[in-house]
LUMVEX-256500 format. One record per residue (C-alpha): residue number from 1; residue in one letter; chain; x, y, z. Coordinates in steps of 0.2 Angstrom, whole numbers, plus 5000, padded with zeros to 4 digits. Layout:
<pos=NUM code=A unit=A east=X north=Y up=Z>
...
// end
This chain:
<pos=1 code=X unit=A east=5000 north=5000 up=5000>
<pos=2 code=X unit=A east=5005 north=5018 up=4997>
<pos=3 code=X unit=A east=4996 north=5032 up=5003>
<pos=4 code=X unit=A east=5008 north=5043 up=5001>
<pos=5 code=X unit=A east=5008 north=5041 up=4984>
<pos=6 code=X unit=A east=4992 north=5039 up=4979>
<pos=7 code=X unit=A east=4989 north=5057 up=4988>
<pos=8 code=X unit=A east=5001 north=5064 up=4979>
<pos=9 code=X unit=A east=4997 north=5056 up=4961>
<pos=10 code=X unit=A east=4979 north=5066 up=4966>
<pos=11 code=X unit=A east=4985 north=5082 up=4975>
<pos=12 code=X unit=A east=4996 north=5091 up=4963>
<pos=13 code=X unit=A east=4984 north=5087 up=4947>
<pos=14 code=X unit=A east=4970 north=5092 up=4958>
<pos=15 code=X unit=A east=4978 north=5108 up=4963>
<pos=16 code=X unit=A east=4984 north=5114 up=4947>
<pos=17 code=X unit=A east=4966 north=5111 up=4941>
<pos=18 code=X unit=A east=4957 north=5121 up=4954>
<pos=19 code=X unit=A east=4971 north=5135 up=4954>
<pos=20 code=X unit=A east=4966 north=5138 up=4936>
<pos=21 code=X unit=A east=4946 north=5138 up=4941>
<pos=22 code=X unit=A east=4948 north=5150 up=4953>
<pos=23 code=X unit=A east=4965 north=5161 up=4953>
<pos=24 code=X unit=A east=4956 north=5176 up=4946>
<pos=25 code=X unit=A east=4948 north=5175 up=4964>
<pos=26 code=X unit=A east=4964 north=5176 up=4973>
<pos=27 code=X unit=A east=4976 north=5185 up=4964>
<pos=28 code=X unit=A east=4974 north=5199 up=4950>
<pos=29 code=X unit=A east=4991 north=5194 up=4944>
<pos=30 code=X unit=A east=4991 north=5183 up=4927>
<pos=31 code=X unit=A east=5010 north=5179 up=4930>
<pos=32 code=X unit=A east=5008 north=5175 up=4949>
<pos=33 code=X unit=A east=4992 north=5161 up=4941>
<pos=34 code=X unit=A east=5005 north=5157 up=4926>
<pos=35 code=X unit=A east=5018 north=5151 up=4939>
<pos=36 code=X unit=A east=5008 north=5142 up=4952>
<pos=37 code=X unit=A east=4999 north=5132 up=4940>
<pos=38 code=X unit=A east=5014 north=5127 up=4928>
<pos=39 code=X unit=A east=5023 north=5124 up=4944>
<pos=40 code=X unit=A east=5009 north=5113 up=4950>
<pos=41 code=X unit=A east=5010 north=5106 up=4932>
<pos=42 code=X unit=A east=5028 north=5101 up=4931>
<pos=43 code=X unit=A east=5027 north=5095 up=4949>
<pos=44 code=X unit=A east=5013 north=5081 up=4944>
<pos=45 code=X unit=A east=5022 north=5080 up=4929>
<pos=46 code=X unit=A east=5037 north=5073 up=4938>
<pos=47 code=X unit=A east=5028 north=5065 up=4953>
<pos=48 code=X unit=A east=5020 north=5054 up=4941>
<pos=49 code=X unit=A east=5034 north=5049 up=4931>
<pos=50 code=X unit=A east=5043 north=5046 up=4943>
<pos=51 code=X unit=A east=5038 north=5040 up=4959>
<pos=52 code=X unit=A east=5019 north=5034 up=4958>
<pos=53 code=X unit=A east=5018 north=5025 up=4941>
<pos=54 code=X unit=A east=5033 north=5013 up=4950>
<pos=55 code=X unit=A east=5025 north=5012 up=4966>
<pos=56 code=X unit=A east=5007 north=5010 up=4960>
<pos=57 code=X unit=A east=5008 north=4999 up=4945>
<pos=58 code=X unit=A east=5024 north=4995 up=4941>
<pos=59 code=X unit=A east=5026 north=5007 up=4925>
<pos=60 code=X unit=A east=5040 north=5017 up=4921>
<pos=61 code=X unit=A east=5045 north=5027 up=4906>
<pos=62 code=X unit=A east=5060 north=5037 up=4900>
<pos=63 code=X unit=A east=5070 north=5042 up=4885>
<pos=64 code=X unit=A east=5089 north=5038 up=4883>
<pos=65 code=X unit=A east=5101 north=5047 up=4870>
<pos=66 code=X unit=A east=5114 north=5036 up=4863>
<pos=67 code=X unit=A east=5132 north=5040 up=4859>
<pos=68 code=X unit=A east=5127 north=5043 up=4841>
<pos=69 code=X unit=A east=5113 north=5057 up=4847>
<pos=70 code=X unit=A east=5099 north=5045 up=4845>
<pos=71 code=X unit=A east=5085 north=5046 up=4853>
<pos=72 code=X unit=A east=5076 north=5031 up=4860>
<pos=73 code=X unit=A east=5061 north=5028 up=4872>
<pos=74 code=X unit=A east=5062 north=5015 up=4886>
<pos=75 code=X unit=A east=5045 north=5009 up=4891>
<pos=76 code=X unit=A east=5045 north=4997 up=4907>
<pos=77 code=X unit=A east=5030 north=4984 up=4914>
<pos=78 code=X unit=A east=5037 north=4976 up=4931>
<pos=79 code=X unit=A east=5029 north=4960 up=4934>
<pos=80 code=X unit=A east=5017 north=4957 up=4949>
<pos=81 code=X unit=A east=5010 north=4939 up=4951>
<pos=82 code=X unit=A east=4997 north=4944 up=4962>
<pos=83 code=X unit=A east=4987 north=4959 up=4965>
<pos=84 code=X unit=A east=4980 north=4963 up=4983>
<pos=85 code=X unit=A east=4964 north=4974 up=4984>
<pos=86 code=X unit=A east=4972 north=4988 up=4992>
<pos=87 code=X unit=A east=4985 north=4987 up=4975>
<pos=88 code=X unit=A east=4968 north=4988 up=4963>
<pos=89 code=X unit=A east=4962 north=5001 up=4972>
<pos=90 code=X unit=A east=4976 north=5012 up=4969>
<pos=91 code=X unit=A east=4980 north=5005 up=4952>
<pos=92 code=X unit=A east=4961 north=5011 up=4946>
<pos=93 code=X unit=A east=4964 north=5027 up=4956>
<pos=94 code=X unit=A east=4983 north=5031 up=4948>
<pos=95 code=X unit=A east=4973 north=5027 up=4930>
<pos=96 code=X unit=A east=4957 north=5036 up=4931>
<pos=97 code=X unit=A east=4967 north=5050 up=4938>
<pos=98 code=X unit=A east=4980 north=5048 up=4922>
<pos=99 code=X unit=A east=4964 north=5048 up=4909>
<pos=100 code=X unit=A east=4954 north=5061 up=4916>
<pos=101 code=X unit=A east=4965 north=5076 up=4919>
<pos=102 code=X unit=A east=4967 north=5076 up=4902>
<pos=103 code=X unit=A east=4952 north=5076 up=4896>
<pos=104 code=X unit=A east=4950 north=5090 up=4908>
<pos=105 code=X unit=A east=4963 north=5101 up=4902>
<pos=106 code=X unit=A east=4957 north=5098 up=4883>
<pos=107 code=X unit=A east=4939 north=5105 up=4889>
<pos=108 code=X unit=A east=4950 north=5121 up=4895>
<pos=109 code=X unit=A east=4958 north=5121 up=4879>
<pos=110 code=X unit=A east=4941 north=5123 up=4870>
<pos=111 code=X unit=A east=4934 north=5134 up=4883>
<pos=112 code=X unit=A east=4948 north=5147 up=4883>
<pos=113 code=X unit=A east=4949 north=5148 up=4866>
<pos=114 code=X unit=A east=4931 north=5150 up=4862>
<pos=115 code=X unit=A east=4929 north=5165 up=4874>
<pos=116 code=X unit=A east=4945 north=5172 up=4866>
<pos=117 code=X unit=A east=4955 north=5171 up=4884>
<pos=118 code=X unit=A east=4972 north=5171 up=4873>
<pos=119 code=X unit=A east=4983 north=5173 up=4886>
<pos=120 code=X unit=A east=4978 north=5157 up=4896>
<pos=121 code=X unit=A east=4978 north=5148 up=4880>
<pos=122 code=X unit=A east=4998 north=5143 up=4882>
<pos=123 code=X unit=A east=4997 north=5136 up=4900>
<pos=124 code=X unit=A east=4982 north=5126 up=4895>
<pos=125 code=X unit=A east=4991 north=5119 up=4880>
<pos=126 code=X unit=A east=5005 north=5116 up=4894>
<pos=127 code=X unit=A east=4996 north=5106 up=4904>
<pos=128 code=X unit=A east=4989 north=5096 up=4889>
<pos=129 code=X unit=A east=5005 north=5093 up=4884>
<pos=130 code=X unit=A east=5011 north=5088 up=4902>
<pos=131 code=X unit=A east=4995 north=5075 up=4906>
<pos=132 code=X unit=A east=4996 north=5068 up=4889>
<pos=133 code=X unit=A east=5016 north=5062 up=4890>
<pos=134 code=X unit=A east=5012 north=5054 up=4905>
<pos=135 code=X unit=A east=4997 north=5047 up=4899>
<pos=136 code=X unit=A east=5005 north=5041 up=4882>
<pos=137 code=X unit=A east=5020 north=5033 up=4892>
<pos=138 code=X unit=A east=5011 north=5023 up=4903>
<pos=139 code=X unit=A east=4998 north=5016 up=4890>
<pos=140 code=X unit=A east=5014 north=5012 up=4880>
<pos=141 code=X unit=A east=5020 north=5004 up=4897>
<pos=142 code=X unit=A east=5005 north=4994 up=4900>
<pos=143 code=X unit=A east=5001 north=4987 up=4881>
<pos=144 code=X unit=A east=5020 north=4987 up=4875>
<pos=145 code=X unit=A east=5030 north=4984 up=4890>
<pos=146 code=X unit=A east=5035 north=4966 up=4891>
<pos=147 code=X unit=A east=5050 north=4967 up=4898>
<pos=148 code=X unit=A east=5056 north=4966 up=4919>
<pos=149 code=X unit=A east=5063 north=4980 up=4925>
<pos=150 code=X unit=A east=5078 north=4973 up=4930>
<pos=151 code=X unit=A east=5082 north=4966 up=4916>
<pos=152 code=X unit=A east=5082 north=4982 up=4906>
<pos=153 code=X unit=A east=5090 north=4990 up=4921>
<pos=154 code=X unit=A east=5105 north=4979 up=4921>
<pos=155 code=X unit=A east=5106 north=4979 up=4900>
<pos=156 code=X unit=A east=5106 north=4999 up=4904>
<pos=157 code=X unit=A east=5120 north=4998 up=4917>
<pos=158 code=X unit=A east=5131 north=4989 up=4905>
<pos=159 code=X unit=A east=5129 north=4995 up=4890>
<pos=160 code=X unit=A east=5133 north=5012 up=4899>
<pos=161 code=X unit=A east=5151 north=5007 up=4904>
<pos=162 code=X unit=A east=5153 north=5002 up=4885>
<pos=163 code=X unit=A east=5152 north=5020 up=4876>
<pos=164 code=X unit=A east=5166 north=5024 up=4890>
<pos=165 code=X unit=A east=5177 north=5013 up=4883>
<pos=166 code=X unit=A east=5175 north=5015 up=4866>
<pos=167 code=X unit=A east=5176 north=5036 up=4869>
<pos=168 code=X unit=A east=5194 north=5030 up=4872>
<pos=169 code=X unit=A east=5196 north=5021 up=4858>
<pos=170 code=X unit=A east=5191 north=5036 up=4848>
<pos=171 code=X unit=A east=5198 north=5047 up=4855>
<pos=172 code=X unit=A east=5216 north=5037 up=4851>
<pos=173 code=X unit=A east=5208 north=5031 up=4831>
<pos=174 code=X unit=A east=5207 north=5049 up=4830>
<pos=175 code=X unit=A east=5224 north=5056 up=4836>
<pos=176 code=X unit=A east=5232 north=5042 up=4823>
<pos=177 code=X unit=A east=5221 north=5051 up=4809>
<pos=178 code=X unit=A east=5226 north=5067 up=4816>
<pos=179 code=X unit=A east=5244 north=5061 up=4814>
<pos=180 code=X unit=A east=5241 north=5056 up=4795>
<pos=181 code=X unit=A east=5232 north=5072 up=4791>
<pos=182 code=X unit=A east=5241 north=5084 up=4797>
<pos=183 code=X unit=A east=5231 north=5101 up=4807>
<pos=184 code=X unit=A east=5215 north=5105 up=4802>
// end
């Protein structure tokens, strides 16, 4: 069980929500609102990458850039043999939180630029863009993830020692070409 978690996977989606539903209330200031809320925004953003999709339902997600500047996506589905009720529970919550924020956020998007509120139309394409990575990463996690995080953890861990190895070996190929080509 993790409470902790759960509250948190809730709390800072929540907030950022309600902040933008009622921060003309509060504050006349549009970059006091424009902070808060992306704050909250990032701070979901993070928390749900990084801590409560492990905790809650085994799902983790990253990108990795090789030595050759590519990028590749890293999508992970640890395996549970058994689910406890508690565990359901806050799998369902950690899911219907991940879908409907969105959804959400898209309803601003429509709102906002229907009654020509321009200058709010930016944070609510943030927080679209925000929700929906998180959302696209852990669907990829749950239908595409097939592999145990440890074993893609070790394969990482070694295949990271290897570009250091082979930095040096470049770096001395290209000191002999150096050599045989003169200054550049």
């Amino acid at each position: 069980r993790h409470p902790l978690a759960t509250f948190f996977h809730l709390f800072f989606r929540v907030s950022a929500i309600i902040t933008y539903l009622f921060c003309d209330w509060f504050s006349k200031s549009f970059v006091a609102c424009f902070v808060t809320i992306l704050l909250l925004l990032s701070l979901d953003f993070w928390s749900v990458k990084n801590v409560t999709g492990r905790l809650l339902v085994g799902l983790r997600w990253w990108n990795q850039i090789d030595e050759d500047g590519k990028s590749h996506w890293v999508f992970e589905a640890k395996r549970v043999p058994t689910t406890a009720t508690s565990t359901e529970a806050e799998a369902r919550i950690f899911w219907l939180g991940l879908i409907i924020c969105p959804v959400i956020w898209t309803v601003f998007f429509f709102s906002t630029l229907f009654s020509l509120k321009l200058k709010w139309l930016a944070l609510v394409i943030a927080g679209i863009s925000l929700q929906t990575a998180n959302l696209y990463g852990y669907i990829h996690c749950k239908l595409g993830g097939q592999k145990s995080i440890s074993r893609v953890t070790s394969r990482f861990f070694v295949t990271a020692d290897v570009p250091k190895r082979q930095t040096g070996r470049i770096s001395e190929d290209r000191s002999e070409e150096h050599g045989k080509t003169g200054t550049r």
